[in-house]
C-alpha positions in Angstrom: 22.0 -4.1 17.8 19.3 -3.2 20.0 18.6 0.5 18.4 18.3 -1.8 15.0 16.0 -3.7 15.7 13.6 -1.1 17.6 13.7 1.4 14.2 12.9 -1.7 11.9 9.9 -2.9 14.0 9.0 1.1 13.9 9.4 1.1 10.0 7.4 -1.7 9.6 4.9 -0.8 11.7 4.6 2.9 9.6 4.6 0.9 6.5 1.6 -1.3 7.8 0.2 1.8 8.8 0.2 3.4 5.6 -0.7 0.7 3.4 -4.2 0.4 5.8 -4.3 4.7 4.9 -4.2 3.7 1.6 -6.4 0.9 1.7 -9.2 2.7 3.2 -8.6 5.5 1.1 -8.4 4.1 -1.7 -12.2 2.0 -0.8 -13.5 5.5 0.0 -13.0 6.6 -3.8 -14.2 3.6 -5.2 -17.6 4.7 -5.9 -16.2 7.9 -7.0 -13.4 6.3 -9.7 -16.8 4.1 -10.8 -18.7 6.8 -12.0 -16.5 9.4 -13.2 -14.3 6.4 -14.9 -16.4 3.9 -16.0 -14.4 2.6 -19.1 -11.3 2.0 -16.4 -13.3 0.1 -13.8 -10.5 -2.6 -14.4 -7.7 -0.5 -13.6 -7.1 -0.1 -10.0 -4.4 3.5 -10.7 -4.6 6.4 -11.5 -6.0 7.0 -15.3 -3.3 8.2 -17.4 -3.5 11.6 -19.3 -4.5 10.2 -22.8 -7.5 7.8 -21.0 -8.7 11.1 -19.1 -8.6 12.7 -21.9 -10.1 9.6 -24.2 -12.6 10.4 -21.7 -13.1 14.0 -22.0 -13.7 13.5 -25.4 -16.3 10.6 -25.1 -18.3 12.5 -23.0 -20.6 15.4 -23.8 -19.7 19.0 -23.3 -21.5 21.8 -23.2 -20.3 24.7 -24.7 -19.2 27.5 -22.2 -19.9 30.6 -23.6 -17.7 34.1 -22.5 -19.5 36.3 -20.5 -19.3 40.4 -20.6 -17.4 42.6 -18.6 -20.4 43.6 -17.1 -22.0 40.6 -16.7 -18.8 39.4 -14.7 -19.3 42.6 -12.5 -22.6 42.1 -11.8 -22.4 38.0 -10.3 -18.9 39.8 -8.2 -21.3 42.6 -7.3 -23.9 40.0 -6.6 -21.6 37.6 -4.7 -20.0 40.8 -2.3 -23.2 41.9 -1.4 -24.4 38.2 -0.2 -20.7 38.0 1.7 -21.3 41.6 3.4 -24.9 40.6 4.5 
């Protein structure tokens, strides 16, 4: 009876202690999910993959263009020879 009582004050405890990891995790991002989410400041989850991609689309992109085999070579050339300095 005793062991019972000792593991559900322990589970209760982690549980309290999660949801406060969560809470303050969740404030942390706030300012984050603001901007990068504006349209879903209401929603307090995570966006689902048609609103992310709803807001893809709404914002502007720039167009990536493919880069040459050499040009490719030269930034890994470029980024070796700042890692060996």
């Amino acid at each position: 009876m005793d062991a019972e009582i000792v593991i559900n004050l322990y589970l209760t405890a982690k549980k309290k202690e999660m949801d406060r990891m969560l809470w303050e995790e969740w404030c942390a991002l706030q300012p984050y999910c603001n901007e990068t989410f504006p349209q879903f400041k209401h929603k307090r989850e995570n966006p689902t993959q048609e609103q992310v991609k709803q807001y893809n689309d709404s914002i502007e992109q720039t167009p990536k263009q493919k880069l040459t085999k050499e040009e490719v070579f030269a930034r890994v050339a470029k980024i070796r020879g700042k890692a060996g300095e």
